[in-house]
N, C-alpha and C positions, 0 to 999 in steps of 0.2 A: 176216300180215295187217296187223298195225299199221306196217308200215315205207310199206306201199302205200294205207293209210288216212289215216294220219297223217304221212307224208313230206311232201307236200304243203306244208303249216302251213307249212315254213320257207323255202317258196319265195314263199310268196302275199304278205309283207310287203313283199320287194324289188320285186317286179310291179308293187305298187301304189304302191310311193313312185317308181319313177322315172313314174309316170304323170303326176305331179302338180310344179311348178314348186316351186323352191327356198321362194320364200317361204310356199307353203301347203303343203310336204311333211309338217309334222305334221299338217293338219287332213287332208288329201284321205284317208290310209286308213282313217283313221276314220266318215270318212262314208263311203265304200265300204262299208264290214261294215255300218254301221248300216243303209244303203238297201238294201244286199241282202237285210238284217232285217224291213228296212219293206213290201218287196216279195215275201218269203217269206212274210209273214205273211196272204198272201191264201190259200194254199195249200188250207190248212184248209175257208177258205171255200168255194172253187171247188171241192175234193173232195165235200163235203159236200152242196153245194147239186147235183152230178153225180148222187151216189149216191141222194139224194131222186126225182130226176128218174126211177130206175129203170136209170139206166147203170149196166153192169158191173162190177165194182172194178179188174179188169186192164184195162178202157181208159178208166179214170177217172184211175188211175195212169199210164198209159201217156201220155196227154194233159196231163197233169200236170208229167211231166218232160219229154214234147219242147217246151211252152213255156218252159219254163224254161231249158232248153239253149238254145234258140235265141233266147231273150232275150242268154244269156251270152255268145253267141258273135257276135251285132249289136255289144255294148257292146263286147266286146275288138275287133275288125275296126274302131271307129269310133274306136279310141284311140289317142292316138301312139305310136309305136316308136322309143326313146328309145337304147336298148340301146347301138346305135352309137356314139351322139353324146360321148360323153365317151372312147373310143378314140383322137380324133384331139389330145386335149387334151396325148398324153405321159407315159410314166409315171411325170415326177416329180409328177401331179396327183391319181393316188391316195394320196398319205400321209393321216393319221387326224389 
């Protein structure tokens, strides 16, 4: 379970730096996690304020996560696709 829980982690860091341009590649993934922080953090509320309401908890949750998914899946779809672009550079332009 942890390779499939936790694998992830060491791919999310590269995702998010080639998202973002040279000059702001330290700051952009960091604001990434933080906004996702910022934006997770309604969760609670929206659960809460459902369950009060007298919604069910399996479609409190339910609603829960397909907003969220489909938040996640706007924001990747709206983002560049970088992958390529440093392919055509050569590879004497990966050295360290």
């Amino acid at each position: 379970m942890g390779l499939f829980a936790l694998g992830m982690w060491g791919v999310v860091p590269r995702y998010l730096a080639e998202r973002f341009p040279e000059q702001v590649r330290a700051i952009g993934p960091g604001f990434a996690y933080h906004g996702g922080a910022l934006l997770a953090s309604a969760s609670p509320l929206a659960i809460g304020t459902m369950l009060d309401r007298g919604i069910a908890l399996r479609f409190t949750l339910g609603a829960t996560i397909l907003v969220a998914s489909l938040i996640v899946v706007v924001i990747v779809c709206c983002g560049p696709e970088a992958w390529n672009s440093r392919s055509e550079q050569g590879p004497a332009d990966y050295r360290l």
